[in-house]
N, C-alpha and C positions, 0 to 999 in steps of 0.2 A: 459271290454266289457259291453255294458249296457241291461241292462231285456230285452228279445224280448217281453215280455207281456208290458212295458210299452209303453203306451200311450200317455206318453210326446212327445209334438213338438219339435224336433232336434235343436239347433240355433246356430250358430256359434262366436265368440267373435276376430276380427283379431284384435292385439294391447292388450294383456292383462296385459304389466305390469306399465300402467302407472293409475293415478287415479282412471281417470276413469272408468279402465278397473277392480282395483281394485274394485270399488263400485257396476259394471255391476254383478261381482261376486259373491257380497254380497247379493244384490237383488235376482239374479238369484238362491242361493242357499234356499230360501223360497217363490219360484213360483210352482205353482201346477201343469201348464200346459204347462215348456219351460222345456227343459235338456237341459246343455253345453255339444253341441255333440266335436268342436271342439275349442280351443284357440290357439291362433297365437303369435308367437312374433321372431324374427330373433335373436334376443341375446340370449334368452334362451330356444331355441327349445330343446327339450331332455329330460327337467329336468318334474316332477311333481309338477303338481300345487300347492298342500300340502308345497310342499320346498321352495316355495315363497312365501304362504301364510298359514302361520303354523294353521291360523282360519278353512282353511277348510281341517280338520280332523276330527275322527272319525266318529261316524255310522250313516247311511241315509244318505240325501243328501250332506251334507256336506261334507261324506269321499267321497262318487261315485265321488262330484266334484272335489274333490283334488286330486284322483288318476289318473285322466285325465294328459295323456300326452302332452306336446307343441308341436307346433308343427309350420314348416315354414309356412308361410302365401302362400296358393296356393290353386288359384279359383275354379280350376279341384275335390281335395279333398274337398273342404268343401262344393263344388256344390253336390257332393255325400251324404254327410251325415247332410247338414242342410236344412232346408227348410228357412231360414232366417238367416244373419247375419249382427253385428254389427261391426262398422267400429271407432276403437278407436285409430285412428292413427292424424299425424299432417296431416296440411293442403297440400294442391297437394298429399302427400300418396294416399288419398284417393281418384282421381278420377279415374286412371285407375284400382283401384281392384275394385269400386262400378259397371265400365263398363262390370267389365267383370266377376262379379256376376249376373249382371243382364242381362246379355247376355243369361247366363247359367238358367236362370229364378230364380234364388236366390232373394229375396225382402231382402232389405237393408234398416238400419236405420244406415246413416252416422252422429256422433256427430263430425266431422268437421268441416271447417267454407266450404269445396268446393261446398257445394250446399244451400247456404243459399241464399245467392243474387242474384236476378233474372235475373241482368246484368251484362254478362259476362264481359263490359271494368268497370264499377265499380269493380268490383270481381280482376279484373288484377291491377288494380290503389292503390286500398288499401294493397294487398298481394303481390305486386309485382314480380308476375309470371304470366304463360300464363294457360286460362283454354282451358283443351284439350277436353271437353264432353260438349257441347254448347247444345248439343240435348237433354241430362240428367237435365243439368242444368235448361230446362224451362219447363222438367216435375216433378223436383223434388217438393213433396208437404211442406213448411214448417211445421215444426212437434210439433205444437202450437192448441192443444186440443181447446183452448177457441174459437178460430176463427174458425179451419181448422178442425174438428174433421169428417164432413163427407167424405171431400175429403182423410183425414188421410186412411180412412177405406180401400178405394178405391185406395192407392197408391202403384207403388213396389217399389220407392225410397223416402223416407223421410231424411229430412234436420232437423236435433235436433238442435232445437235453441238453442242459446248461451247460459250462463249463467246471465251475465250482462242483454243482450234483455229479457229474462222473465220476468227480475226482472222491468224493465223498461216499458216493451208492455203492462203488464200485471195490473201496476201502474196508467197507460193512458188510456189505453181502457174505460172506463166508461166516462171520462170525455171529453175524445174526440166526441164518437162516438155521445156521450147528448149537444155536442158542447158547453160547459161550460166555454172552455177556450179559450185563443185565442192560435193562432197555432206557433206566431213568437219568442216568448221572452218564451223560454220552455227549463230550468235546469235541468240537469239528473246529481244528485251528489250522486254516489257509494262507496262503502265503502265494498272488500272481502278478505274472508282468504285466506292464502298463497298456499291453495293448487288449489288454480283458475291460477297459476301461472305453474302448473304443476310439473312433476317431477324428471324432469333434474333437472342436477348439475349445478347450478349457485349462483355464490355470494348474488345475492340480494335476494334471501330466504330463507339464512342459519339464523340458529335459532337465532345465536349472532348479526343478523343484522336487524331480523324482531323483535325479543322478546323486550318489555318496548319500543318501539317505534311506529311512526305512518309516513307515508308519503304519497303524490298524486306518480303518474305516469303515461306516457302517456296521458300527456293534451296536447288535441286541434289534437291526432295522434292514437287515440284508433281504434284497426281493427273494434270492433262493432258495432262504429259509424253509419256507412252507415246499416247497419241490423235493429239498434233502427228506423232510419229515412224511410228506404225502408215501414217497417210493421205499421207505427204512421201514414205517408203518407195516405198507403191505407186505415186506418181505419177513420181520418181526410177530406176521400178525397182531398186534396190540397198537394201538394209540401209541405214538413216538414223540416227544417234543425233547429236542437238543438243544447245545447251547453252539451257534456257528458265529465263528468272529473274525473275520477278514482284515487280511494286511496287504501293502501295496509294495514290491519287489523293485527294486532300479536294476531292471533286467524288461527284454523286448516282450518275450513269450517264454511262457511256463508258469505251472500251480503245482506245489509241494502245499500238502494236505496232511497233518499231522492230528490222528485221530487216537481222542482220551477216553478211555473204557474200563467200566470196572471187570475182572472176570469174577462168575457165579462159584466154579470153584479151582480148585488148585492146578495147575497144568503149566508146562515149561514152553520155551518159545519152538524148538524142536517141533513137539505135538502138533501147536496152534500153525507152524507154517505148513504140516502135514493136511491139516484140513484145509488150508488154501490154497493148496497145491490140487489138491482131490476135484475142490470146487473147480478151478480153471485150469482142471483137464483136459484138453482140447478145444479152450480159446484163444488161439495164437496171438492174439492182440495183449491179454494180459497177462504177463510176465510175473512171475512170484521170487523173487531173491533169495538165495542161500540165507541160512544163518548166520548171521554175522557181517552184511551185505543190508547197505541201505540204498534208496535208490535216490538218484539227481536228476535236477532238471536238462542238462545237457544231455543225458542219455535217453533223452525221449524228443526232443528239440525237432518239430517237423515232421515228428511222426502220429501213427494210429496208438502206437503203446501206453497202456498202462502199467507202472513199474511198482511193483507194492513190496515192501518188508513188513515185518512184525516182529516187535520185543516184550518179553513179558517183562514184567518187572513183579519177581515174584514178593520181594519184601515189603509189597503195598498193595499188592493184588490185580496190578494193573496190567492190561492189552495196550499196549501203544501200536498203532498202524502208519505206517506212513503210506501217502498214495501220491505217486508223481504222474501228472500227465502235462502234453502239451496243449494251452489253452485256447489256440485257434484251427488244431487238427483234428486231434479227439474229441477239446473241449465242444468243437463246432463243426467247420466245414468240410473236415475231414470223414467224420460220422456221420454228416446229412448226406456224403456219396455214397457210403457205405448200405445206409440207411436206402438211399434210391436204388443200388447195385438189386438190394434185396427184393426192392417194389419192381422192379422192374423183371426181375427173373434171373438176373448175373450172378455170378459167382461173386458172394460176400465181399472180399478183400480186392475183386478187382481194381486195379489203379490205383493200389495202395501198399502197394509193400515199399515205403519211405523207408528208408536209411535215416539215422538221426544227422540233423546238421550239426556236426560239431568241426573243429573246437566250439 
């Protein structure tokens, strides 16, 4: 039973034993001002969360969270005892427990993909199912601080962008918006570790098949396609379609995002990292590297950072970007707190100033 003196904001977690729901955990157990009043999962209702996750043990936060019981996933209960919850489940899962959270007046940060696209027949084309929440879907605000952070404040259902799209929206925004480049002939080549893959049982991410090796996947048919182009579009104003082509890392977590651009006209890398320097002035999450300075996936490793360089390569006329993020912090459950800090009225970065894990 948790302190009746404390103070914490109640939140809920439905979906806690995959990833991401692992990492929501991690975060959450060094936040000042959220308690995991409830966690969900239909496989392992019953057990304690300590028995699934040996880390959160002993004293303070850590044990309270682990002693916490599972429990089914049910809107009625968690309407009772959270003021917010997180939706770590797959896609379609999440539209009728988001409705009927928010029915219940429960504010929601879904890191699905069911409320990311703002058009429900794109959203059916690429996921090939029906969306049943059309009314949700064109109030949900995407959950992309850099762009969205007032409407963020302001919303009770937030869409956790992808992981891949951070790493890519986030790559483009400066050069778009400065209209630098041209909009038609625009590479999005990624590169993430195996747990973007999730954490089902499947052959192609067992350790003997991913370890000393390297391969693409999902060319020319990646669900986040249509996500990178809906959010590049509006930033662009103009219709956006790129070419995004995914590879699979023998590494746990991280996405390096190497982004191919033509420039419109002549300009040295100096200039282009002066405009992306300008752009995230006073967004301490992302980070712009000297010239000469590329950025790695360990130096973002567990964190909220985004790390970006940019090379011109003037003898082709090309922007090269590079954009490193961590794929279960930023990519996801790191940003869906961040994302809640703001619905909730906290101080943005609360419970979040990570240090990267390295080595």
């Amino acid at each position: 039973m948790p302190n009746m003196s404390d103070t914490r904001i109640p939140v809920g977690l439905v979906g806690v034993t995959g990833y991401t729901g692992i990492e929501l955990t991690r975060v959450l157990a060094g936040h000042p001002s959220l308690r995991l009043a409830r966690a969900t999962s239909r496989s392992e209702a019953g057990k304690k969360l300590s028995s699934l996750y040996p880390f959160l043990s002993g004293p303070g936060a850590l044990g309270e969270m682990g002693g916490l019981t599972v429990t089914q996933p049910d809107p009625d209960d968690i309407a009772g005892a959270c003021k917010l919850a997180f939706l770590a489940v797959p896609h379609k899962t999440a539209q009728e427990i988001a409705a009927a959270l928010v029915e219940r007046g429960v504010k929601v940060v879904d890191l699905s993909a069911d409320f990311r696209l703002r058009d429900k027949a794109t959203y059916e084309k690429w996921y090939a199912t029906p969306h049943t929440q059309p009314g949700l879907l064109a109030e949900a605000v995407y959950g992309l601080p850099e762009i969205y952070r007032e409407k963020m404040k302001k919303a009770r259902l937030i869409a956790n962008p992808g992981c891949y799209p951070t790493s890519a929206i986030l790559g483009l925004m400066p050069a778009l918006q400065a209209g630098l480049v041209h909009t038609d002939d625009i590479v999005v080549d990624s590169k993430s570790g195996t747990t973007g893959a999730g954490r089902k049982a499947a052959v192609g991410s067992l350790f003997c098949e991913v370890s000393d090796s390297f391969k693409a996947y999902n060319l020319t048919k990646h669900r986040h396609t249509p996500e990178i182009e809906q959010e590049v579009s509006l930033l662009a104003k103009t219709p956006v379609a790129l070419s995004f082509n995914t590879h699979l890392l023998p590494i746990n977590r991280g996405i390096l995002t190497t982004i191919y651009t033509r420039l419109k006209n002549p300009v040295d890398t100096e200039a282009v990292r002066e405009v992306y320097a300008a752009r995230y002035a006073g967004e301490d999450l992302v980070r712009v590297l000297p010239v000469g300075s590329l950025p790695e996936t360990r130096h973002v490793r567990g964190t909220m950072f985004c790390d970006i360089g940019v090379v011109v390569d003037e003898r082709i006329g090309r922007l090269i970007i590079i954009s490193v993020i961590d794929n279960l912090c930023r990519g996801a459950s790191g940003q869906a707190v961040l994302g809640a800090n703001l619905m909730l009225g906290l101080p943005e970065k609360q419970g979040l100033p990570l240090a990267p894990l390295v080595p």
